[in-house]
PyMOL Python script that loads the backbone (N, CA, C, O; Angstrom):
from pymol import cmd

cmd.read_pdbstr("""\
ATOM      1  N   UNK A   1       8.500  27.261  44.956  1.00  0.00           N
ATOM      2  CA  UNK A   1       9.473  26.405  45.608  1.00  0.00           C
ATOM      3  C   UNK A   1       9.356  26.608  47.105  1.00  0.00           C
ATOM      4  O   UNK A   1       8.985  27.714  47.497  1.00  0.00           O
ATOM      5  N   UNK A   2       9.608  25.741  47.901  1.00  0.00           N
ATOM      6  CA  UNK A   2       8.946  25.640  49.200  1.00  0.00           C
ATOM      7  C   UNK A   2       9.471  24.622  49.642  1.00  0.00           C
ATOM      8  O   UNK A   2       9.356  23.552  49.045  1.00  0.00           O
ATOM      9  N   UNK A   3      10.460  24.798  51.284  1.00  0.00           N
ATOM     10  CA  UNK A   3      11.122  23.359  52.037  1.00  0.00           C
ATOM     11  C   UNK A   3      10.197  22.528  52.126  1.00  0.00           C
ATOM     12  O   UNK A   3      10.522  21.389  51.789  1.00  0.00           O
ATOM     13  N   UNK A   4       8.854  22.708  52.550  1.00  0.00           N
ATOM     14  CA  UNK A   4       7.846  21.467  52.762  1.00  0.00           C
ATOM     15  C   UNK A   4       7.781  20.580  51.387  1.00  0.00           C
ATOM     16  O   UNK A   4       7.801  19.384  51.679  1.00  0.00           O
ATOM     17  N   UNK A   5       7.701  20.831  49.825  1.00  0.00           N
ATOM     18  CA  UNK A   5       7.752  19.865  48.705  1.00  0.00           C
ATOM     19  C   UNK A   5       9.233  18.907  49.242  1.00  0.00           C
ATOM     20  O   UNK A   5       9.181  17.678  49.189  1.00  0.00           O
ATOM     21  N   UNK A   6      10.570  19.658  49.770  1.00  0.00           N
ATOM     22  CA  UNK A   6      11.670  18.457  49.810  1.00  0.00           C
ATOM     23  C   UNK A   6      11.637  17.694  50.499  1.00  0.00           C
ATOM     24  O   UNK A   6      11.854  16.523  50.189  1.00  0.00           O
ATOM     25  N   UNK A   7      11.261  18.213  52.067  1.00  0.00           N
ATOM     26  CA  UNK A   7      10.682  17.148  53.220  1.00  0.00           C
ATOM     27  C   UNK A   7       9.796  16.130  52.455  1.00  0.00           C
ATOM     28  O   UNK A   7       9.612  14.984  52.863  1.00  0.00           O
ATOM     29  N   UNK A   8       9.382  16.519  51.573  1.00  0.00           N
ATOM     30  CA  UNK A   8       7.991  15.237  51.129  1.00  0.00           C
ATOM     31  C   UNK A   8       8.700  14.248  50.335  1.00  0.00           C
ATOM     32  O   UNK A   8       8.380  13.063  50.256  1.00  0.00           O
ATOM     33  N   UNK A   9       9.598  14.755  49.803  1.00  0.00           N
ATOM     34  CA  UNK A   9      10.356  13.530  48.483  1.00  0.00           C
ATOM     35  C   UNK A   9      11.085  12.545  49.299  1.00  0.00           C
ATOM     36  O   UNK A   9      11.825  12.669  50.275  1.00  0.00           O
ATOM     37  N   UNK A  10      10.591  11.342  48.496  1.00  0.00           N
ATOM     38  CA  UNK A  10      11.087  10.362  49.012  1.00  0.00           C
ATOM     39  C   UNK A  10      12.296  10.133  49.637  1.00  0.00           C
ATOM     40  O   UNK A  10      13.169  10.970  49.406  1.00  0.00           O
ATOM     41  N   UNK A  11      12.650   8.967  50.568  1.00  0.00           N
ATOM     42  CA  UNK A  11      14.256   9.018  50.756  1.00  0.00           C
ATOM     43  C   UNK A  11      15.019   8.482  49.861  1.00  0.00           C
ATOM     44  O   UNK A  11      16.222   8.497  50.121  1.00  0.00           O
ATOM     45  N   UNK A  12      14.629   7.923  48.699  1.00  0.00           N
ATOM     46  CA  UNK A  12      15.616   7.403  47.325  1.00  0.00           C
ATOM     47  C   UNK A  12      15.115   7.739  46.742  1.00  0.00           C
ATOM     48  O   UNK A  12      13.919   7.455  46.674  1.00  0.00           O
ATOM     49  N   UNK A  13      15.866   8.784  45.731  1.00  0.00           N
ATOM     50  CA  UNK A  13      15.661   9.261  44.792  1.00  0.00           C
ATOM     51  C   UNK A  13      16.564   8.887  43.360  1.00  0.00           C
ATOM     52  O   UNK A  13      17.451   8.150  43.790  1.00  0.00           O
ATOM     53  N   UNK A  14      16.743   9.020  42.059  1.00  0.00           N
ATOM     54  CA  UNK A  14      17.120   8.688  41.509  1.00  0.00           C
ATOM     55  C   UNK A  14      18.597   9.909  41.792  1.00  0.00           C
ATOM     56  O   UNK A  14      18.720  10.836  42.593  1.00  0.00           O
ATOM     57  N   UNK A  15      19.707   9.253  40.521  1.00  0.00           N
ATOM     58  CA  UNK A  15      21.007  10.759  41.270  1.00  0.00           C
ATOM     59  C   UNK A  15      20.715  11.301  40.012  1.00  0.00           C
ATOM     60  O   UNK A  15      21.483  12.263  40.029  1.00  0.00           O
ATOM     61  N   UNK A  16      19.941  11.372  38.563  1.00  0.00           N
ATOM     62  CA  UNK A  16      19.530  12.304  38.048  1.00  0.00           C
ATOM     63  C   UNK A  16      18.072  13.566  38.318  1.00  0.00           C
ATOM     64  O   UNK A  16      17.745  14.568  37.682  1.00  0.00           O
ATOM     65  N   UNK A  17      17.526  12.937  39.488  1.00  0.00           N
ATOM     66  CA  UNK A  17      16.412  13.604  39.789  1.00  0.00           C
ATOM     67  C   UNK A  17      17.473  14.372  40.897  1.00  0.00           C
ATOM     68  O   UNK A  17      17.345  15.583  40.721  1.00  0.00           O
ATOM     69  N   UNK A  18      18.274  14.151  41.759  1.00  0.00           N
ATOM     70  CA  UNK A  18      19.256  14.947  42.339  1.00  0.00           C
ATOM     71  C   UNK A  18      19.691  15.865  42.077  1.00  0.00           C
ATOM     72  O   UNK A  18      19.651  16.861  42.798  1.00  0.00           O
ATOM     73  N   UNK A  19      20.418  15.783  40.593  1.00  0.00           N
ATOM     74  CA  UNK A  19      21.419  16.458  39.780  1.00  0.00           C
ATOM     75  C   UNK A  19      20.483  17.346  40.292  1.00  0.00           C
ATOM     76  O   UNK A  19      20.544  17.946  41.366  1.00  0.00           O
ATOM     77  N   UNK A  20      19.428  17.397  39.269  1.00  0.00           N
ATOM     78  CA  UNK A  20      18.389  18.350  38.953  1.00  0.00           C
ATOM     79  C   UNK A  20      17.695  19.452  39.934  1.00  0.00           C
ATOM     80  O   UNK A  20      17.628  20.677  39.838  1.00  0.00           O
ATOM     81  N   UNK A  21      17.103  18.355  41.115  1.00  0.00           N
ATOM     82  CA  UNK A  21      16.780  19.266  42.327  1.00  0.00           C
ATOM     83  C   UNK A  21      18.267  20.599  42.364  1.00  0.00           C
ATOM     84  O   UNK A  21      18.393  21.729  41.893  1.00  0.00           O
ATOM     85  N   UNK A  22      18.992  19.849  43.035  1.00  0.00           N
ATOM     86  CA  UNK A  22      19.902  20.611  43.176  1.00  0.00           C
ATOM     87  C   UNK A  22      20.170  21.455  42.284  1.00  0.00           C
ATOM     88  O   UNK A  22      19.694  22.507  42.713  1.00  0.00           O
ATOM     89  N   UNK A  23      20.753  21.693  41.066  1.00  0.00           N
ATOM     90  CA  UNK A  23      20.528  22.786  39.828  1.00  0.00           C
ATOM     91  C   UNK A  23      19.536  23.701  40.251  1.00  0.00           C
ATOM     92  O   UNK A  23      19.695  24.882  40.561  1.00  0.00           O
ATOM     93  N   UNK A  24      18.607  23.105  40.234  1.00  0.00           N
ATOM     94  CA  UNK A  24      17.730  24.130  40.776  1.00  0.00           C
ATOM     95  C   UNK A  24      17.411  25.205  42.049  1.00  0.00           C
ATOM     96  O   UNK A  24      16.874  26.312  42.017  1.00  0.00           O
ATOM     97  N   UNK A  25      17.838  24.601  42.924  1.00  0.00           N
ATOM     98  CA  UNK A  25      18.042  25.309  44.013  1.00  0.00           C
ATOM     99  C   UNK A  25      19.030  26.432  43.814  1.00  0.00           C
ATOM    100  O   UNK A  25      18.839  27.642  43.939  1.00  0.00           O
ATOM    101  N   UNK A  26      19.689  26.042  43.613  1.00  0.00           N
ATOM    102  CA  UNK A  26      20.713  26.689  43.276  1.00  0.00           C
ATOM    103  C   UNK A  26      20.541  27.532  42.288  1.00  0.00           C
ATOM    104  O   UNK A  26      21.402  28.393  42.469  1.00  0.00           O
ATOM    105  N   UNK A  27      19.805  27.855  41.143  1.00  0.00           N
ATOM    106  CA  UNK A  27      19.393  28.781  40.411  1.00  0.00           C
ATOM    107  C   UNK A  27      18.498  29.563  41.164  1.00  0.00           C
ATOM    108  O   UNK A  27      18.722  30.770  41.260  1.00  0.00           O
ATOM    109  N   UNK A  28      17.520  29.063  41.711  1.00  0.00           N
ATOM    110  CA  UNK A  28      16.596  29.795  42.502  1.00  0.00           C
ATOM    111  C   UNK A  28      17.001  30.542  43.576  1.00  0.00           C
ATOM    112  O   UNK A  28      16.133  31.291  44.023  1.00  0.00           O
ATOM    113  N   UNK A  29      18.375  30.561  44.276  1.00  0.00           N
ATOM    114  CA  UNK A  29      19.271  30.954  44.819  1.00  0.00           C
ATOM    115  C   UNK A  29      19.826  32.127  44.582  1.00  0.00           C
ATOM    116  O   UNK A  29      20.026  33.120  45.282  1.00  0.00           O
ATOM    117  N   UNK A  30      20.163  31.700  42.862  1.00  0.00           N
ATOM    118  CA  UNK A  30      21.545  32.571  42.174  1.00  0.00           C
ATOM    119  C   UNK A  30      20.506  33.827  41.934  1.00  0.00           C
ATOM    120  O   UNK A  30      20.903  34.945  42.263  1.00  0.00           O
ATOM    121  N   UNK A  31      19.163  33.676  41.361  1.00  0.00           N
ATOM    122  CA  UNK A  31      18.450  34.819  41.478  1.00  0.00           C
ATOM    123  C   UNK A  31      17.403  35.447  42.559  1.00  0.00           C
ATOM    124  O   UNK A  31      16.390  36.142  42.485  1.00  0.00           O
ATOM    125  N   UNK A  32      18.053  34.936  43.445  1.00  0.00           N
ATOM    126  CA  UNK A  32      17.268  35.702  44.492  1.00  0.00           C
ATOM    127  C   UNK A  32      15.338  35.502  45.011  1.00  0.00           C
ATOM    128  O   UNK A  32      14.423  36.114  45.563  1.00  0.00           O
ATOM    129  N   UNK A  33      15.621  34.368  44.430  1.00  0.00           N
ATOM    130  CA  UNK A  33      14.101  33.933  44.542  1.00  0.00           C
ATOM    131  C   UNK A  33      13.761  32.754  45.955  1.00  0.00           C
ATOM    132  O   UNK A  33      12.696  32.138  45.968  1.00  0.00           O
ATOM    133  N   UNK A  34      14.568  32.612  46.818  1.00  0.00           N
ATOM    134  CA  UNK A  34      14.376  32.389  47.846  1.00  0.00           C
ATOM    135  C   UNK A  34      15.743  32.845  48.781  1.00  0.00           C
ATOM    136  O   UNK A  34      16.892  33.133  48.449  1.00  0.00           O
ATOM    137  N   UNK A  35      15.171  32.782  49.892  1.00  0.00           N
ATOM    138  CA  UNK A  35      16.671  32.750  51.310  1.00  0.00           C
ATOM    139  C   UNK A  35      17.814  32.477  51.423  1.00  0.00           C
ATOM    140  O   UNK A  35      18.201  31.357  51.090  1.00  0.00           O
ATOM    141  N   UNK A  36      18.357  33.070  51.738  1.00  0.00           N
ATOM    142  CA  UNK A  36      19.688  31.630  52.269  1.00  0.00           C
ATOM    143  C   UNK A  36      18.955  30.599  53.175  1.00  0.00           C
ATOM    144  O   UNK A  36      18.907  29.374  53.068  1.00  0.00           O
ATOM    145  N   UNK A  37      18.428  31.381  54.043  1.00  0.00           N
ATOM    146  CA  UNK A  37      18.162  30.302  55.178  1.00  0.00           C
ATOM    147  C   UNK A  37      17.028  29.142  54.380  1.00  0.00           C
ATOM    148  O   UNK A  37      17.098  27.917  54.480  1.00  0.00           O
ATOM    149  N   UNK A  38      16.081  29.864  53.649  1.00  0.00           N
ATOM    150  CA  UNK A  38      15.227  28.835  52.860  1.00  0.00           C
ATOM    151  C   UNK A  38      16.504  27.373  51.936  1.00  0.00           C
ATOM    152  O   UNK A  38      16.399  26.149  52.019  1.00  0.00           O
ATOM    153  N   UNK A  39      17.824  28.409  50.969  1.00  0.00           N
ATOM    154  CA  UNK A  39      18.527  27.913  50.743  1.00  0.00           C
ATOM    155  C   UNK A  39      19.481  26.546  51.832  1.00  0.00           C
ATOM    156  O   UNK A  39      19.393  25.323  51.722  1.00  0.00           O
ATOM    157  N   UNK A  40      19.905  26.952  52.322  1.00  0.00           N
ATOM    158  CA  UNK A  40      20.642  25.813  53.327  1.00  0.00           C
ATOM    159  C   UNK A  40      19.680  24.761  53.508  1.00  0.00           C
ATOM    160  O   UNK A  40      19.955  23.631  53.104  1.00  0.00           O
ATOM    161  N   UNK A  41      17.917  25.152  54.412  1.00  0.00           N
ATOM    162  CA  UNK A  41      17.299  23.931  54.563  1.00  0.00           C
ATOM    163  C   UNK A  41      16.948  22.884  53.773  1.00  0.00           C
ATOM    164  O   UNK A  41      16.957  21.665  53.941  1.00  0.00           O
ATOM    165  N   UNK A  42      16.532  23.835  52.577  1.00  0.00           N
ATOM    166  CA  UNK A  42      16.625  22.898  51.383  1.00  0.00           C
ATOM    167  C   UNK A  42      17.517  21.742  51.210  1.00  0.00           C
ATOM    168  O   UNK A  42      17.340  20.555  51.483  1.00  0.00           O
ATOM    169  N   UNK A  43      18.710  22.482  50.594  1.00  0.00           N
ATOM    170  CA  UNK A  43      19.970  21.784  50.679  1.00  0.00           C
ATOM    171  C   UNK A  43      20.447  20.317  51.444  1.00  0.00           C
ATOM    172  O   UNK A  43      21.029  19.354  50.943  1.00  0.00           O
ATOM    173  N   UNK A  44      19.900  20.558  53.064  1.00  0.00           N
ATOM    174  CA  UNK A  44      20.649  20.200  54.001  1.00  0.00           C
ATOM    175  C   UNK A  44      19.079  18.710  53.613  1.00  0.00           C
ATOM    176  O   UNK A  44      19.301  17.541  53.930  1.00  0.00           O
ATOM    177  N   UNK A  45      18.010  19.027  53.096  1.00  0.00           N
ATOM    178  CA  UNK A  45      17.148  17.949  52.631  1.00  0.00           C
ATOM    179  C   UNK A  45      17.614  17.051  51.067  1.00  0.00           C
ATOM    180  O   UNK A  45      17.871  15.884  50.772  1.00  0.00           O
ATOM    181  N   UNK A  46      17.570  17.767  50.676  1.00  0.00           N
ATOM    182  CA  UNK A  46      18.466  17.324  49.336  1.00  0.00           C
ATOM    183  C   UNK A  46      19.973  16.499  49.215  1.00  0.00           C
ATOM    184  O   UNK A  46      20.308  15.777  48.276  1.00  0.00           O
ATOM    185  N   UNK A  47      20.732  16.801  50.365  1.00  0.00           N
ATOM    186  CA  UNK A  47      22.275  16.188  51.200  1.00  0.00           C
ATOM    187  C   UNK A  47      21.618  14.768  51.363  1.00  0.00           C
ATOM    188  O   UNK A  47      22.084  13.759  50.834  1.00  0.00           O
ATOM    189  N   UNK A  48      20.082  14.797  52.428  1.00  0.00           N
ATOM    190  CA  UNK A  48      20.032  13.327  52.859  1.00  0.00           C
ATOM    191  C   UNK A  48      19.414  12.459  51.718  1.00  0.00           C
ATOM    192  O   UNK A  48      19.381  11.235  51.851  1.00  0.00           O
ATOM    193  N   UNK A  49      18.894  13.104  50.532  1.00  0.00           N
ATOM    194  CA  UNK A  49      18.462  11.949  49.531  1.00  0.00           C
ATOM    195  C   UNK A  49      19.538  11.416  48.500  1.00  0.00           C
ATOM    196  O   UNK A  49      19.646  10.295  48.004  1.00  0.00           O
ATOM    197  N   UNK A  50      20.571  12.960  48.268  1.00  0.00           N
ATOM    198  CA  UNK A  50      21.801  12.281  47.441  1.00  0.00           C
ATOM    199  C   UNK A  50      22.152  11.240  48.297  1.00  0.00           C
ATOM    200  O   UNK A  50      21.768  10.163  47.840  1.00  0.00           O
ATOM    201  N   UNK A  51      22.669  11.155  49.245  1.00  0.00           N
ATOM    202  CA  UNK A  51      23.778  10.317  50.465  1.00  0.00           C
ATOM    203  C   UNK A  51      23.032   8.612  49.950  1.00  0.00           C
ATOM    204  O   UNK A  51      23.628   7.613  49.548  1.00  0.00           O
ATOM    205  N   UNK A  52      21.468   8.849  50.183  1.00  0.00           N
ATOM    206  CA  UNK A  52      20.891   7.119  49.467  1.00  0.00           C
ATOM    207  C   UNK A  52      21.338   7.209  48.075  1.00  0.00           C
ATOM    208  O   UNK A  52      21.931   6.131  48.052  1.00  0.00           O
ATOM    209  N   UNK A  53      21.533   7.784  46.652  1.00  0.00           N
ATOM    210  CA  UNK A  53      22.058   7.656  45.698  1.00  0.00           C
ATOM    211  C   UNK A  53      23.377   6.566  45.638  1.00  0.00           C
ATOM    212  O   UNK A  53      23.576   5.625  44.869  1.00  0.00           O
ATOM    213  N   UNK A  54      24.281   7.153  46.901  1.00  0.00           N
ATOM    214  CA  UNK A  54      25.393   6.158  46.455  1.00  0.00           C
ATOM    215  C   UNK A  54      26.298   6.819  45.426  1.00  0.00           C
ATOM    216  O   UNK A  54      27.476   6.485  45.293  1.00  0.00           O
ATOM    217  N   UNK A  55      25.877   7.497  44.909  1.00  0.00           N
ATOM    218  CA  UNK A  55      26.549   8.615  43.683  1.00  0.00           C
ATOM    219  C   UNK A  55      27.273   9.884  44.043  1.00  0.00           C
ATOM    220  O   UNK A  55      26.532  10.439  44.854  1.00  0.00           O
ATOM    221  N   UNK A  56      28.259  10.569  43.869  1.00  0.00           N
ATOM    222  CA  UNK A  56      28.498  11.639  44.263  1.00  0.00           C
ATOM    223  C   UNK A  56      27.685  12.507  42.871  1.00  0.00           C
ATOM    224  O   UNK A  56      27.434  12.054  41.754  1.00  0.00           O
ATOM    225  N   UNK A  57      27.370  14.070  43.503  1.00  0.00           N
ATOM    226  CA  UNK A  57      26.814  14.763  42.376  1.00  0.00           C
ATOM    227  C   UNK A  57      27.500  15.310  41.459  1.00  0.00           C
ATOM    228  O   UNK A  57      28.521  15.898  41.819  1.00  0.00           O
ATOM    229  N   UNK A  58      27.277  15.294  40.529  1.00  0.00           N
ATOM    230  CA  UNK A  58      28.273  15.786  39.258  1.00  0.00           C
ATOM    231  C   UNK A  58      29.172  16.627  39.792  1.00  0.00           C
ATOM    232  O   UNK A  58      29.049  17.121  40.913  1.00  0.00           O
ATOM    233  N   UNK A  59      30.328  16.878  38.850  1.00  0.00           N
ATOM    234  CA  UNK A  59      31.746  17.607  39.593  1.00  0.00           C
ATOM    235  C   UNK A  59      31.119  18.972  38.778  1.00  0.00           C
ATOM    236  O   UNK A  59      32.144  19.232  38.147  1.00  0.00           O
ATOM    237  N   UNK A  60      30.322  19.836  38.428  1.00  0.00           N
ATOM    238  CA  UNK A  60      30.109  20.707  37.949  1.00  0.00           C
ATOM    239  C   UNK A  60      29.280  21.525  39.326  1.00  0.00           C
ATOM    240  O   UNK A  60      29.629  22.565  39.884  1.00  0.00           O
ATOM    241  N   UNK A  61      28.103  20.664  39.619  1.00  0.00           N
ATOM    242  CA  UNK A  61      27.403  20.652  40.797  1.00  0.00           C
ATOM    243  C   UNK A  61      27.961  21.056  41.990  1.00  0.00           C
ATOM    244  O   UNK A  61      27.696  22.086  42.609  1.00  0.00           O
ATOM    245  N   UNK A  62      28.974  19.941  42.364  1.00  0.00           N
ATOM    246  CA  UNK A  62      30.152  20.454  43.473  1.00  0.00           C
ATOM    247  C   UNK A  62      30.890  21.309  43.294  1.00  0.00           C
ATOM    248  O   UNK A  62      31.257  21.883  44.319  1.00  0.00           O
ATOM    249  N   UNK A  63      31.388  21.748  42.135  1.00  0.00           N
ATOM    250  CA  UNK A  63      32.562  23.136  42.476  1.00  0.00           C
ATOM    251  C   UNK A  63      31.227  24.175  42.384  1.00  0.00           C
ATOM    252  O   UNK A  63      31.425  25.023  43.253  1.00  0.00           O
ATOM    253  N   UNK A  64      30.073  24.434  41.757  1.00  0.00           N
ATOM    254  CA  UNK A  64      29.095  25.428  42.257  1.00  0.00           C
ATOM    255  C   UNK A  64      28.825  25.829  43.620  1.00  0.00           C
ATOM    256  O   UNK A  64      28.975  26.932  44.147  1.00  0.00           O
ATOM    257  N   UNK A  65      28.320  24.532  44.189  1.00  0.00           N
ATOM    258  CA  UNK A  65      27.935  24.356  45.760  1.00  0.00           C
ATOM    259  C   UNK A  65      28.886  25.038  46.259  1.00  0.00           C
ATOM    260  O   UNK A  65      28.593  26.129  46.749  1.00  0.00           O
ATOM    261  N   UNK A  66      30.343  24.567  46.272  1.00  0.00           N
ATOM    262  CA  UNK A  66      31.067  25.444  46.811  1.00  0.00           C
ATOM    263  C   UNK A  66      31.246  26.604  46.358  1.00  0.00           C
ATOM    264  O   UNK A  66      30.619  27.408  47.047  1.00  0.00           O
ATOM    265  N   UNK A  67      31.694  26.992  45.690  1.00  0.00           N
ATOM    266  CA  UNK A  67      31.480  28.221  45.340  1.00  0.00           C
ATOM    267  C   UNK A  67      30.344  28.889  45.783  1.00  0.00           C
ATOM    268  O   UNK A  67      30.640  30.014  46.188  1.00  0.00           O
ATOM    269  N   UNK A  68      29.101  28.623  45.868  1.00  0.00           N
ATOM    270  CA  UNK A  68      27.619  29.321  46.461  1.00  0.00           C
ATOM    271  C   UNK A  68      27.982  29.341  48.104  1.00  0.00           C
ATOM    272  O   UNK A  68      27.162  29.778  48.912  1.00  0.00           O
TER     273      UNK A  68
END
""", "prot")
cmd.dss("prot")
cmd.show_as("cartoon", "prot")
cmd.util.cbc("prot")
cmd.orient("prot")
């Protein structure tokens, strides 16, 4: 996992390919397999492809995020 693959994904993405990214980060997170700082940039790439969705991300997703 690597910020340069999110920079590459398109700017519309589907909001189940979202869900998913995100899940993931966030696992990859929860065990310590990348940064925070790797974490946030990610994130803060993943923020601008949900926002084209039009969808908010699942309410499971969001009380995680926060919580993380």
């Amino acid at each position: 996992m690597n910020l340069e693959f999110y920079k590459k994904l398109p700017d519309r993405i589907s909001s189940e390919d979202c869900n998913s990214y995100f899940k993931e980060v966030m696992l990859y997170f929860q065990n310590e397999k990348i940064t925070k700082q790797e974490f946030l940039e990610i994130i803060l790439e993943l923020t601008d492809r949900q926002i084209m969705t039009y969808c908010l991300l699942k309410k499971d997703l969001r009380d995680e995020l926060d919580r993380i």
